[in-house]
N, C-alpha and C positions, 0 to 999 in steps of 0.2 A: 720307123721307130725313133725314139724321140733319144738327142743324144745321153739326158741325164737325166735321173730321177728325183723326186720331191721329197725332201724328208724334214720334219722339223725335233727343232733340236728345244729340248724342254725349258732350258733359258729363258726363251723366249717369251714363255708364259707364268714364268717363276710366280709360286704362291698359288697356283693351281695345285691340288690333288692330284697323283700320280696315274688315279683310275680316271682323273677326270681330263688330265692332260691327255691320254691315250685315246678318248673319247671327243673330244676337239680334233684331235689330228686326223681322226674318220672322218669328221663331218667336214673339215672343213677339204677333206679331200687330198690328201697328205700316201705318200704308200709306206712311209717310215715313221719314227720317232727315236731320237736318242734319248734314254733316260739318265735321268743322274742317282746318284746312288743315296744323296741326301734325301732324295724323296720317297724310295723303295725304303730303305728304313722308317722313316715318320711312319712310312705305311703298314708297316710289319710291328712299330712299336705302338698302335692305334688297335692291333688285335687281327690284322689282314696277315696274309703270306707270301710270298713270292708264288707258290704254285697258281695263287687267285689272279694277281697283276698277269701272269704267264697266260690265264684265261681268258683274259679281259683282253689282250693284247690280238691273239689267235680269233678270239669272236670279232672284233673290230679288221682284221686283216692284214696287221701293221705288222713289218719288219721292223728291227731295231738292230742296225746297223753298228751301235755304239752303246756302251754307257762309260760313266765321267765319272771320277777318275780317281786312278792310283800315282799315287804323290809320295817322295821320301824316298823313292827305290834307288834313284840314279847313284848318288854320292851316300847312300848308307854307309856308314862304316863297320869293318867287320861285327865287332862286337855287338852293332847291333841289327844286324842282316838277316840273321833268321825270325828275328820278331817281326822283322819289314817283311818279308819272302812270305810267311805264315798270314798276313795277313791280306797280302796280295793275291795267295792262290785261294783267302776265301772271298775276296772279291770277283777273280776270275770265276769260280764256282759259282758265284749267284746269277755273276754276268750268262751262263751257260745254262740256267734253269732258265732265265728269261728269253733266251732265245739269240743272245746279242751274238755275236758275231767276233767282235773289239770289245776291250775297254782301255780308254784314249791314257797314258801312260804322260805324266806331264813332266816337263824337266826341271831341271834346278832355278833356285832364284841367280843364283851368282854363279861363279867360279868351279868349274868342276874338272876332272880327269877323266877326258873322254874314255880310255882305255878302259879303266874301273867304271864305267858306266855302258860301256857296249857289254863288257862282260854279264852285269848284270841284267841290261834287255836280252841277252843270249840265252843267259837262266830262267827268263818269265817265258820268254817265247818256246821255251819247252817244258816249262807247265802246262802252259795254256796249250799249248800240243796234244799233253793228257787228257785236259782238264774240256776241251771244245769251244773256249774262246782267247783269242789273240791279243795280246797286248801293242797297241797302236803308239809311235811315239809321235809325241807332239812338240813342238815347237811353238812359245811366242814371244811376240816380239817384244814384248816390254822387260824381258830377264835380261841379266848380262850376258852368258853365253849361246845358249841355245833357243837363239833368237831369228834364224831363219831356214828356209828350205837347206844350205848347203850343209850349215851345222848340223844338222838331223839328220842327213842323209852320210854324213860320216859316220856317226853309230849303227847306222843299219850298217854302211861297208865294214867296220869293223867287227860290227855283231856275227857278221858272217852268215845271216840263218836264212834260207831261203824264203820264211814266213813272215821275215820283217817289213812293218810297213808304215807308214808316215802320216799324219793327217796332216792336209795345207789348207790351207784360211786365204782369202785376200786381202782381210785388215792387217793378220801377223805379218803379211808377205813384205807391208807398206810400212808397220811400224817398228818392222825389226832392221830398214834399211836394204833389206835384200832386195832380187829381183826378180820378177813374173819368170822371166825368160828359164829363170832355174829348175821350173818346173818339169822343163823338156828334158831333165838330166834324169828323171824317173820315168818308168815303164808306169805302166796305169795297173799292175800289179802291186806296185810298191807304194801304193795311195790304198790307206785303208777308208778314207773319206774326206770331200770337200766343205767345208763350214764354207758359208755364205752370207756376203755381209756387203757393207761399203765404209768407208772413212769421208767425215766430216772436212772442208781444207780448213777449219779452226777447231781445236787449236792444232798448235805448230806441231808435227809428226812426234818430235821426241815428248810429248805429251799428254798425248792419249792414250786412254787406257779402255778397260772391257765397255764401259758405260760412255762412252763417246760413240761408238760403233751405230750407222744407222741401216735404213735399207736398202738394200738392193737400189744402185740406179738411181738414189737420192745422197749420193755422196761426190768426188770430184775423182773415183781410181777409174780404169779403164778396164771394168771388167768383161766387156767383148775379146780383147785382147785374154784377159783371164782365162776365160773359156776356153779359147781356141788354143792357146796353149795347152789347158789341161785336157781335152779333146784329144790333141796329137799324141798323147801319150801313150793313148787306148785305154785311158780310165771312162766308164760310161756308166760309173756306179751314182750315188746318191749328190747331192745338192740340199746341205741340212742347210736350215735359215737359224742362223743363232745369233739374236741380242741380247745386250743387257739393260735393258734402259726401264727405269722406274716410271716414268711416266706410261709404258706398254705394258707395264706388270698391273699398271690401276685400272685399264682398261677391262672391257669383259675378253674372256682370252680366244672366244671362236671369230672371235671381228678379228681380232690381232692377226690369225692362224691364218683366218681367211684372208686379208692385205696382204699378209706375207708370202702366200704361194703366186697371190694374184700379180704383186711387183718381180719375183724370182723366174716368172714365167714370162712377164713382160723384157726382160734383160736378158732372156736367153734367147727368145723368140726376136726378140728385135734386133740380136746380135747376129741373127742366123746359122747359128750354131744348128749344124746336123750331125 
């Protein structure tokens, strides 16, 4: 059995059709897709529905591990927490007619009070309790605080919820400063999913950003090392490929899909990860 599964993340094909992204990640041989939620709307305000994409999805085979994301929640301020919550638990809500699993929860740009921000992962994470999909926190590395695996995993300790769970990257891991090794500090329960990716060595770390990011195995990280870390964990879930680079979004998006599984397979495999 193979250690990790293939999943691509819609990034990566950005400017594709949401039925059409889901349709790419079949053919090109994918067993997931994370959807974003910019693109379920286009596609619901085009005259489609959620119940259709839900169709499309199920006929195709694809799990969806995740969708992207709910923003503003961590440092809301009271006053304006229940319009934040409200709108959250109708994202969680759509995330649960599609199937998702997660929907990746992102953290602050600057400065925040952990306390008042575990609290309120505490309070999605028992929505989404109700509701049948889980609010994942994310961490990346280009914010001021909540910039790598340890920072994130202090709000799940504080959140206290036994359904809290983290998504890790290996470009955030490199650009937030942190370290691979942190990885080992989480159960592979507490990984809601691995984004997949590589770092450029130009430009200089503190400088990159989403659209620097290349593929798998044509950047300078060590993601054998990656692996096998996150392997020990006893996470044996998904492996999304997510970029952002404009020159892959011009291309046609089943050649992309298909390069992408074919380098991610190549970097596992050649790493011998089992």
């Amino acid at each position: 059995m193979a250690a990790f599964r293939y999943c691509l993340n819609a990034s990566t094909i950005r400017g594709t059709p949401v039925r059409r992204q889901i349709e790419v990640a079949r053919q090109a041989g994918y067993g997931a897709i994370e959807l974003w939620f910019a693109d379920t709307d286009a596609e619901v305000a085009a005259g489609g529905t959620l119940k259709e994409i839900r169709q499309t999805l199920d006929d195709a085979g694809l799990a969806v591990p995740t969708m992207i994301y709910l923003a503003g929640w961590f440092d809301a301020p009271d006053a304006s927490w229940p319009a934040v919550r409200e709108h959250c638990m109708r994202r969680l809500e759509q995330a649960a007619i599609l199937g998702a699993a997660h929907v990746i929860a992102g953290p602050p740009a600057g400065r925040a009070d952990v306390f008042h921000g575990a609290l309120r992962y505490r309070e999605l994470l028992e929505l989404g309790q109700a509701i049948g999909a889980l609010p994942a926190m994310e961490f990346l590395g280009f914010v001021e605080q909540y910039c790598t695996i340890d920072s994130a995993r202090e709000v799940l300790e504080l959140a206290a919820h036994p359904a809290g769970t983290l998504v890790v990257d290996p470009f955030h891991v490199f650009r937030g400063g942190g370290s691979v090794e942190s990885l080992a500090r989480l159960s592979g329960r507490q990984i809601a999913i691995s984004h997949f990716n590589d770092s450029p060595a130009q430009p200089q770390r503190e400088l990159q950003h989403d659209a620097d990011r290349v593929w798998p195995g044509a950047g300078h990280l060590d993601l054998s090392r990656y692996l096998h870390v996150l392997r020990g964990t006893g996470y044996d879930g998904w492996l999304s490929l997510e970029l952002f680079r404009e020159d892959l979004w011009r291309r046609d998006p089943l050649a992309v899909a298909r390069e992408g599984l074919e380098r991610m397979r190549a970097v596992v495999e050649g790493g011998g990860i089992t």
